[in-house]
C-alpha positions in Angstrom: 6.6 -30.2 18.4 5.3 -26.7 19.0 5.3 -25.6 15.3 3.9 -28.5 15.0 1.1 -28.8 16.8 0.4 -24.8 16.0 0.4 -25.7 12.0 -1.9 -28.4 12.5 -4.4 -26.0 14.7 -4.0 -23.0 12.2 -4.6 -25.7 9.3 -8.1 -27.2 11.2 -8.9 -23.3 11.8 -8.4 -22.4 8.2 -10.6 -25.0 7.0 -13.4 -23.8 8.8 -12.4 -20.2 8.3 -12.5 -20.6 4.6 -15.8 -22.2 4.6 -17.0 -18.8 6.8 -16.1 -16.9 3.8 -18.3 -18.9 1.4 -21.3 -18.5 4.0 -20.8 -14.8 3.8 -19.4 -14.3 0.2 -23.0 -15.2 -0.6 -24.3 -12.4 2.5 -21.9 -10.0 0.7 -21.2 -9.4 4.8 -17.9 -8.9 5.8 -16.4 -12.8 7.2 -16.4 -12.2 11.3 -12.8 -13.0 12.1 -11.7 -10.0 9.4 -14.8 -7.8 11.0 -12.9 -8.4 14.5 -9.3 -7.7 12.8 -10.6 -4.5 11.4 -12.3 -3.4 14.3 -9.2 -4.1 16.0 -7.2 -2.3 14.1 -9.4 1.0 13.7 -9.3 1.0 17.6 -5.6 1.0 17.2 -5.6 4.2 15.1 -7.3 5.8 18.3 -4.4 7.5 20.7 -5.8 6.3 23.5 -5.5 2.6 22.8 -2.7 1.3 25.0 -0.5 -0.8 22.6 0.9 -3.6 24.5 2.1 -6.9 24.5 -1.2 -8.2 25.2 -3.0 -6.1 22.6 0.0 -6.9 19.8 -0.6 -10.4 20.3 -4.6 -10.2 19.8 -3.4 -8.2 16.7 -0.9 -10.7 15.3 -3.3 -13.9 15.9 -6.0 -11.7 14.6 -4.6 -11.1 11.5 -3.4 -14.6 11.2 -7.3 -16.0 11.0 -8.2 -12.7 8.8 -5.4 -14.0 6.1 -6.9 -17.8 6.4 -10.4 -16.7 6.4 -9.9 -14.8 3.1 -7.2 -17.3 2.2 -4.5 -15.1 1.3 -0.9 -15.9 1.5 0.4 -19.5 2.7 -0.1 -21.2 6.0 3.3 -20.8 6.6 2.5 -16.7 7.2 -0.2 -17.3 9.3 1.8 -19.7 11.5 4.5 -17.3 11.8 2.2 -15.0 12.6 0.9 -17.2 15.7 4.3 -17.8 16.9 5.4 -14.0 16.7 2.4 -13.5 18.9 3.5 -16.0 21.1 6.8 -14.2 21.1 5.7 -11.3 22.2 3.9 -12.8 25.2 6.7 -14.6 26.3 9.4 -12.2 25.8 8.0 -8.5 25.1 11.2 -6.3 26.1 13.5 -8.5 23.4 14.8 -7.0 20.4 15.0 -10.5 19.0 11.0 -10.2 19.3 10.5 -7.6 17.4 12.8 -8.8 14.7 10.6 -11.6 14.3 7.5 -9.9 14.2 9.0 -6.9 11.6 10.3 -9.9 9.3 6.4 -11.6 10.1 4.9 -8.4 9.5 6.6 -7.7 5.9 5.5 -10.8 5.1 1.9 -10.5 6.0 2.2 -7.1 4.1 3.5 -8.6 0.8 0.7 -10.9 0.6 -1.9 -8.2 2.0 -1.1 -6.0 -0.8 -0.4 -9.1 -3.3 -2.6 -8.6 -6.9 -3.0 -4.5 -6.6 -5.0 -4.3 -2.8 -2.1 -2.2 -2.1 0.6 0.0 -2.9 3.4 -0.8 -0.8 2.3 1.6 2.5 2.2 -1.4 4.3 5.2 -3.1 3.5 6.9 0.4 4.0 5.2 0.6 7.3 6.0 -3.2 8.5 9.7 -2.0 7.4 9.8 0.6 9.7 9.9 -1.2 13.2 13.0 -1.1 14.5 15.2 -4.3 15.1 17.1 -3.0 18.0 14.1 -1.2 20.5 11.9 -3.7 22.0 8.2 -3.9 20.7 6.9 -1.7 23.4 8.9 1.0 22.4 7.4 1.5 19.4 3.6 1.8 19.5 3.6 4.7 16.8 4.7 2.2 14.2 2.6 -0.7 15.1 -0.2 2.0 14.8 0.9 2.8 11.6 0.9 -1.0 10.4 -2.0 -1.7 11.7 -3.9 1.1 10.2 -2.5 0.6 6.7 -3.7 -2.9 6.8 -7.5 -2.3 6.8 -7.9 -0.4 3.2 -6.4 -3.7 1.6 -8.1 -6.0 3.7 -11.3 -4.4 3.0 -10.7 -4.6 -0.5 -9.7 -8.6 -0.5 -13.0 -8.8 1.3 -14.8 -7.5 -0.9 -13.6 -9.5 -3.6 
């Protein structure tokens, strides 16, 4: 009932996000929900940005209404993505978590970088969390991914 309801929210939420690209396709502006994943993910590239639970799931639900506003990928990656964030919430310290958000992560990753935005980095970054520390343990990574995300995305905004 859960993946339910969240399918049918990210599915009313893509509708409307796609329509926000047409409004600013024409603007040539960047959409706002990618502007806030991008900003997001710049600030994670700062040192001093404390990468928690809390800040992971902003990220992963983030990116989830960056790949419906530009529409790439399936809904099924964006409600993955929604569930992993919920994951992290509800159980941070589990290494079961952050298997699900490395396998949700490569997949976000393979469509990121779908039709030449990228060159693998991500996926190779996405790959490199680790299935047996919890997520919390490994900030440097989910820097990394988050970094190597916005050259693509910018470039799949721009198209």
């Amino acid at each position: 009932m859960t993946a339910t309801s969240i399918a049918a929210f990210s599915a009313c939420q893509r509708m409307g996000e796609s329509r926000g690209v047409e409004e600013h396709a024409v603007n040539g502006a960047t959409p706002p929900l990618v502007q806030d994943y991008l900003q997001m993910a710049d600030a994670a590239g700062v040192e001093t940005t404390r990468i928690d639970e809390e800040f992971v799931a902003n990220a992963l639900r983030s990116l989830a209404a960056t790949l419906g506003t530009l529409d790439l990928g399936t809904l099924e990656v964006q409600v993955d993505l929604r569930v992993a964030a919920e994951h992290v919430l509800s159980n941070p310290r589990s290494v079961g978590t952050a298997a699900t958000v490395r396998m949700t992560l490569i997949s976000a990753a393979d469509v990121i970088e779908a039709d030449g935005r990228g060159d693998g980095r991500l996926r190779q970054s996405a790959e490199s969390l680790r299935t047996d520390q919890p997520l919390s343990d490994q900030g440097p990574a989910l820097r990394s991914f988050l970094r190597t995300s916005v050259p693509p995305l910018r470039r799949a905004a721009g198209q």
